[in-house]
N, C-alpha and C positions, 0 to 999 in steps of 0.2 A: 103465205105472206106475199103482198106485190112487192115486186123488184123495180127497182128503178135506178138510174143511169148518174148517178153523182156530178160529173161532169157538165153533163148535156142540162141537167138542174142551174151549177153553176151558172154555167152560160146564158141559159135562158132571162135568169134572174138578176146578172147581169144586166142585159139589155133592158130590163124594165124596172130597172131602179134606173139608169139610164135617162128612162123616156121620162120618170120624174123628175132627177135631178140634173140641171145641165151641166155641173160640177163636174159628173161623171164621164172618165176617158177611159181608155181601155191601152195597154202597148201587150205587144207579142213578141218573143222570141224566135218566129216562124214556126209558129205551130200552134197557127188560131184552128186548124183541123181540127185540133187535137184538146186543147184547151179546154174550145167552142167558144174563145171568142167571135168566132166567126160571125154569130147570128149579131154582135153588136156591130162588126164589121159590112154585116151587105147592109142593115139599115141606116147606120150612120155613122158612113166611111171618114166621117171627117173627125172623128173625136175615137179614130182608129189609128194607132199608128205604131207603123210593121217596121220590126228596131234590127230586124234581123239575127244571125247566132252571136248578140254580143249582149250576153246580160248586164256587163258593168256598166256599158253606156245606156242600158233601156234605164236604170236604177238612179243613174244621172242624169236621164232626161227627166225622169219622172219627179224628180227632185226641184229642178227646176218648173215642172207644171204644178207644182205643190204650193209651190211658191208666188206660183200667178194665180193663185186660191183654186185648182183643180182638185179633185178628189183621181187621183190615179191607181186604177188596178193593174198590175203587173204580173205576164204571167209567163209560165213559162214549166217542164218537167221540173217536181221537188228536187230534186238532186243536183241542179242549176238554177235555181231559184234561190235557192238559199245555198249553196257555197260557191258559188262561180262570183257571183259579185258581193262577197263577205265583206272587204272594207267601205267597199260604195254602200252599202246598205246600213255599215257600224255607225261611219263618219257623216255619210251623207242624209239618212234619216232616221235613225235612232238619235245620234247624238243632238238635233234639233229639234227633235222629235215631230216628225210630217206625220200629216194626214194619207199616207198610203197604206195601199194593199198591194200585200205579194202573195200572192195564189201560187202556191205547189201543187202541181197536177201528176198524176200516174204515181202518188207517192210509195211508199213502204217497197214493196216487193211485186208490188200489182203490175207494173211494167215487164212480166214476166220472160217475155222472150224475148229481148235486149241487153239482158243480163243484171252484172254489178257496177257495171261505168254508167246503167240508166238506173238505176234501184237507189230509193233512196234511205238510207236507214240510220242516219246520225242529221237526217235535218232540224227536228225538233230539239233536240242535245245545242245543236247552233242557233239557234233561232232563240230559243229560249235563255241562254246566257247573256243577250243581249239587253242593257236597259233599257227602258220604255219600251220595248216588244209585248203586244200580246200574243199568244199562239193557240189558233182555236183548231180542232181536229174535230170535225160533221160526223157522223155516225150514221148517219142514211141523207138523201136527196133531200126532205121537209126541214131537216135541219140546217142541210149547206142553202138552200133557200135562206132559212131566215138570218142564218149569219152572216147574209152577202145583205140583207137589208138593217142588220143592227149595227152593222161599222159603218151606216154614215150614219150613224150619232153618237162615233167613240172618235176624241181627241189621241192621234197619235198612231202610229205606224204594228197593222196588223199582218201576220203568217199565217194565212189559211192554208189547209192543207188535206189535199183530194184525192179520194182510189180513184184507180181509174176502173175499177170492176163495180159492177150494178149490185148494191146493196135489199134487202128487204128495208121496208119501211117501221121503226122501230121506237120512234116519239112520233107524238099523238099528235094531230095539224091545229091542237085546239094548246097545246104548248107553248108558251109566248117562251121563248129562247131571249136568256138575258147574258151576257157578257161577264165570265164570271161565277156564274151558278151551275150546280151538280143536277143531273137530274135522276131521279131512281127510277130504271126500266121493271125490278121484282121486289118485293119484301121478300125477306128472311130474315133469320136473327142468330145462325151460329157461324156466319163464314160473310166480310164485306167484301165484294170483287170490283173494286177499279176499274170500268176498261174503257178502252177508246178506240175509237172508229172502228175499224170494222171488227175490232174483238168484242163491240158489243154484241155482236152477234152470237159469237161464238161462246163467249159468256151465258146470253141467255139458252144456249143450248145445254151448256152444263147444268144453268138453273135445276132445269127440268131432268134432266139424268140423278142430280143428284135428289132430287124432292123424291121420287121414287124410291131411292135409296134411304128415306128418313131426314135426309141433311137439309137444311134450311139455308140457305145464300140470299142475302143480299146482292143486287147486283145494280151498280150507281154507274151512270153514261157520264163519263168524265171531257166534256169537247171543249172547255175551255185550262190549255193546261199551264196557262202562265194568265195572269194572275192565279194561283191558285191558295184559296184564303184557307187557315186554320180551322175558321167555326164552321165551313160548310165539310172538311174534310172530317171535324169530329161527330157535326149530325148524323154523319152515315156511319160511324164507327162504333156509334156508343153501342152499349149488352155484348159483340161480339168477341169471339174468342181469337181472331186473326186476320189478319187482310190477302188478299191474291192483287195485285196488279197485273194487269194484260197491254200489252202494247205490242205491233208491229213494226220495231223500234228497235234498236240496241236497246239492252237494259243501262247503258251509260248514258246518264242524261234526258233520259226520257221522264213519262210518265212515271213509273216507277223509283225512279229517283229523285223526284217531285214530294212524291209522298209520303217517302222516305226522311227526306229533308225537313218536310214540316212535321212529321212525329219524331224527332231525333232523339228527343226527351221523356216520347212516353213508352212504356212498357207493355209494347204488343206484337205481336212477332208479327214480318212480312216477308212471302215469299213472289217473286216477280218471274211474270211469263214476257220473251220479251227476246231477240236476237242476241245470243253471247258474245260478242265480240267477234262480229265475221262478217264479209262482206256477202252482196249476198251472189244469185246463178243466175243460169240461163236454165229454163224449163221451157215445156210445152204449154203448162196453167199457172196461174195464179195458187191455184188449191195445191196443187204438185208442192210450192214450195210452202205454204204453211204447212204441209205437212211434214217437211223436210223440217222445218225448222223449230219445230212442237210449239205452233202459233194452233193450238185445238181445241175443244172443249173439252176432249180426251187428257189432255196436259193442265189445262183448269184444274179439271174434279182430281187429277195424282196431287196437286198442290195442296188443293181445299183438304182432302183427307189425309195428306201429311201433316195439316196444321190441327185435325183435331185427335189424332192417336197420344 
């Protein structure tokens, strides 16, 4: 499978949504490096602007460029992106509901070797309690592409949210990404698996472990997790016996508690893969600590075959 670089995707597409729309501005928390805002930065310094390590006032400027009809991306590591300026973000553009974007970059655990003050794993849980927030979460490069071009044509204040590790390429370039919709990476029909971002990977690797084994999984690429509607979450449900949700997330608030929420009523059992209430380390990999933390496909297929015994 090719790999590609999530991030540097971002950034890129960025800049050339950018060159079409003059709406579009870019702020950075010092760490357009990193980001990649950068490449919007050497071509067009002037609709660049470096806010420094203070997210609450990048979040109030940007509020204010909202307001002068700009389209603002905002970016900065998830784990201050979305909690470092929680009320400037509540107050200031939810509650008005702006047209910005707050890009979480290095998110989940993928910041590996900076630890749990840079890891972020209750962003989604925040982001998504918020009203009018959408919260989209990319599942490879082609996707964070197209999500950085489908929010300038969505009214209202979005949280993207990016590994910072190079994913394989896992939706098809011929996929029109809509805001909202589920997409299925496998058929099956005894077992639905939820996953998102980079557990679509790891999902599709149980796919295949388990098909050997007889079992049939479905396996649905969840990247848009708020709004998250009823009839697209029973299309993928119907025939089977159970669900798995996968997130590199707490299981509090997450994806999985998404899903949860909107079947409250119905009569099918879920089992969720997903951080249990802990923050997270410091390692040498990214891998190191999904494995630490039974973010696996190994942890998938124990789930799926406890739900059909």
């Amino acid at each position: 499978m090719k790999m590609e670089d999530l991030r540097e995707a971002y950034g890129k597409e960025l800049l050339a949504v950018a060159r079409m729309d003059e709406r579009v501005v870019a702020l950075d928390a010092d760490l357009c490096g990193s980001t990649m805002t950068i490449f919007l930065e050497k071509e067009m310094p002037e609709r660049f602007f470096e806010m420094g390590i203070a997210e609450q006032n990048m979040v109030s400027v940007a509020a204010g460029l909202s307001l002068a009809g700009k389209i603002p991306f905002i970016n900065s590591f998830s784990v201050f992106a979305a909690g470092q300026p929680y009320n400037q973000i509540r107050q200031g553009v939810a509650l008005p509901n702006l047209n910005i974007r707050i890009v979480g970059s290095s998110c989940g655990l993928s910041d590996a070797g900076d630890g749990a003050t840079h890891q972020s794993v209750e962003d989604i849980a925040i982001m998504r309690a918020i009203p009018n927030m959408t919260v989209i979460v990319p599942a490879d490069a082609d996707e964070t592409r197209q999500a950085v071009r489908a929010s300038l044509r969505h009214q209202g204040p979005i949280y993207i949210r990016i590994t910072r590790s190079s994913l394989p390429i896992l939706t098809s370039h011929h996929t029109v990404f809509e805001i909202g919709k589920m997409y299925c990476l496998a058929e099956g029909s005894d077992i639905t698996i939820f996953a998102t971002g980079i557990m679509g990977f790891q999902a599709l690797q149980a796919h295949e472990i388990l098909r050997e084994k007889g079992i049939s999984v479905r396996v649905v690429n969840v990247s848009t997790i708020k709004p998250l509607h009823l009839e697209e979450v029973l299309k993928h449900i119907k025939g089977v016996k159970g669900i798995v949700t996968a997130e590199e997330h707490s299981i509090i608030g997450g994806l999985g508690s998404a899903i949860a929420e909107t079947l409250c009523d119905r009569m099918i059992p879920i089992k969720m893969i997903g951080i249990k209430d802990q923050f997270g380390q410091s390692a040498r990999t990214h891998e190191e600590l999904l494995e630490y933390y039974g973010l696996t496909p190994q942890a998938i297929i124990k789930e799926v075959e406890t739900l059909l015994e």
